[in-house]
C-alpha positions in Angstrom: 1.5 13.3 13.6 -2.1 14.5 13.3 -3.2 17.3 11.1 -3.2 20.3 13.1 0.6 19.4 13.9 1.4 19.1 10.4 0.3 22.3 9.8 2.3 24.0 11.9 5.4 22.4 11.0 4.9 23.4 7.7 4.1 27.3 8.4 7.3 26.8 11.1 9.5 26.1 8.3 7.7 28.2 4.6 11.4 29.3 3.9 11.8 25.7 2.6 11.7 23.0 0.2 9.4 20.1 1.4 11.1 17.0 0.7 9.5 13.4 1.7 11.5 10.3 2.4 8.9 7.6 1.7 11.6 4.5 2.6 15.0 5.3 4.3 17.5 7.5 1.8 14.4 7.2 -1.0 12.9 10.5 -1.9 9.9 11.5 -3.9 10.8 13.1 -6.7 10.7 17.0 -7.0 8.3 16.6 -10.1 5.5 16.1 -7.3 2.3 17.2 -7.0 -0.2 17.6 -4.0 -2.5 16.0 -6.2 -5.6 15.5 -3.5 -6.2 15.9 -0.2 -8.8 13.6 1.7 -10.9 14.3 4.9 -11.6 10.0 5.4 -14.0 8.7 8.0 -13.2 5.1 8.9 -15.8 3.2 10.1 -14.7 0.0 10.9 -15.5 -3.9 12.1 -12.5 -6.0 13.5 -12.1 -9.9 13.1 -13.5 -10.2 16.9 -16.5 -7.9 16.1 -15.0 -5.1 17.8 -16.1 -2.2 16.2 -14.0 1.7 15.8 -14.4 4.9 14.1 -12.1 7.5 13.4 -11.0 10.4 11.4 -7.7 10.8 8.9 -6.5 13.3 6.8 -4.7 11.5 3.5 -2.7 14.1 1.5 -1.8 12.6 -2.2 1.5 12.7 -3.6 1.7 11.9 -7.3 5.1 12.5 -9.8 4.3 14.0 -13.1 5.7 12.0 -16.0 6.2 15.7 -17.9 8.3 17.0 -15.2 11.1 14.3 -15.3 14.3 15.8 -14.2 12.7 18.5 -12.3 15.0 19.9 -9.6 13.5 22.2 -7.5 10.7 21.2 -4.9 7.4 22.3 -4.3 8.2 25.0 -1.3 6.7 24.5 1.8 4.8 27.6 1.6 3.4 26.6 -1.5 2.0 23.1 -0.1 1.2 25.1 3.2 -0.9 27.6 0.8 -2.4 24.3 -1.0 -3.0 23.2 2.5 -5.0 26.5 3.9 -7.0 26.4 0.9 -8.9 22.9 1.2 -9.1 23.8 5.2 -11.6 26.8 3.6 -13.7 24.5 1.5 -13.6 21.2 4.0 -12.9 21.6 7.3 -9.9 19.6 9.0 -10.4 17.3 11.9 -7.4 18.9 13.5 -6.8 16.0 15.7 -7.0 13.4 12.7 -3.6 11.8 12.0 -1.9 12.9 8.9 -1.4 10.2 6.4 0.7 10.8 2.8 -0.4 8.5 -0.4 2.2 7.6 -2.7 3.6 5.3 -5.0 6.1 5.2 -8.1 6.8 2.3 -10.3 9.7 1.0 -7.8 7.7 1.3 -4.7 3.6 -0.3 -4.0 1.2 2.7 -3.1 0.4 2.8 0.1 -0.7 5.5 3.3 2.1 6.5 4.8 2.6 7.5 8.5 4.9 10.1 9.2 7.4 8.9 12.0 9.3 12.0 11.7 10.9 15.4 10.0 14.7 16.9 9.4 15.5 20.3 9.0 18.6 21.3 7.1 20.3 23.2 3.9 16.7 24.7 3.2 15.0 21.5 3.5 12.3 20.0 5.4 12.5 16.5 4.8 9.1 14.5 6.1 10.0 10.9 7.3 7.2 8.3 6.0 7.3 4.9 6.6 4.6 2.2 6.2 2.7 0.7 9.2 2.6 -3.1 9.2 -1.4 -4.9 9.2 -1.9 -5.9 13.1 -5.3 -7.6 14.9 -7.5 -5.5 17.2 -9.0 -7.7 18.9 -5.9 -10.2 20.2 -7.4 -11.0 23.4 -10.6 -11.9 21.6 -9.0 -14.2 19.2 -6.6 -15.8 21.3 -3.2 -14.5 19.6 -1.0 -13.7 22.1 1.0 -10.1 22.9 4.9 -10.3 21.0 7.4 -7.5 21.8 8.9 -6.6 18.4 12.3 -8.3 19.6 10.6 -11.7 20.0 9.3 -11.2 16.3 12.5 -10.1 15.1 14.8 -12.3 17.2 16.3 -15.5 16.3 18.8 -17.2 18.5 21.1 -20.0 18.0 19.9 -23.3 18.6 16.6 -22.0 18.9 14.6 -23.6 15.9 13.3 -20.4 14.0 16.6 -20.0 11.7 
């Protein structure tokens, strides 16, 4: 989901709480915080000197030890207000992908894609999940193409059990 997408599902749903499910049935807790919100340039180099550039936008998540217990969410009008404010003093790349940061003590912090959202009972609930490492440049290093089923796949009699 890129920024400017983001956005708008967030002003198409300010009568809500804004929920995000960092690992399937896992919530952040509702003592969170949009505690900084980055406009990131990568500028990068891949192991078959391929190089790439490209814009994100990383919104921080962070759970405030004092507010243990918490139970009502930061709205989605509140984040969206959050949101418009940073846009005033740095200007989004509206077609950078959206990434969330966050981490608690039972789960590694990390950048987060959103794969998705839910809508129900006054909730938006923003689907994170983390995107595996992968090499750019296969051809140029001679690793070959796998669907995910050959990754994932492992039949009888076939060695890899």
């Amino acid at each position: 989901m890129n920024t400017s997408e983001f956005i708008s599902l967030l002003g198409e749903h300010q009568d809500k709480s804004l929920l995000f499910e960092y690992a399937p049935g896992m919530l952040v807790g509702a003592n969170y915080h949009i505690t900084e919100v980055k406009h990131v340039t990568v500028d990068s180099v891949d192991c078959g000197a391929g190089t790439d550039s490209w814009k994100e936008t990383i919104i921080q998540l962070w759970e405030s030890p004092s507010e243990l217990g918490k139970r009502d969410y930061l709205t989605t009008y509140k984040a969206l207000g959050i949101l418009r404010k940073v846009g005033k003093m740095k200007t989004y790349v509206m077609e950078a992908p959206v990434k969330i940061e966050y981490g608690n003590a039972m789960f590694h912090t990390a950048h987060l894609h959103i794969t998705g959202f839910s809508s129900k009972e006054g909730q938006l609930i923003i689907k994170l999940a983390v995107q595996p490492t992968d090499c750019k440049a296969k051809e140029t290093c001679g690793v070959p193409e796998t669907s995910v089923a050959e990754e994932t796949s492992c039949a009888p009699g076939s060695g890899c059990c």
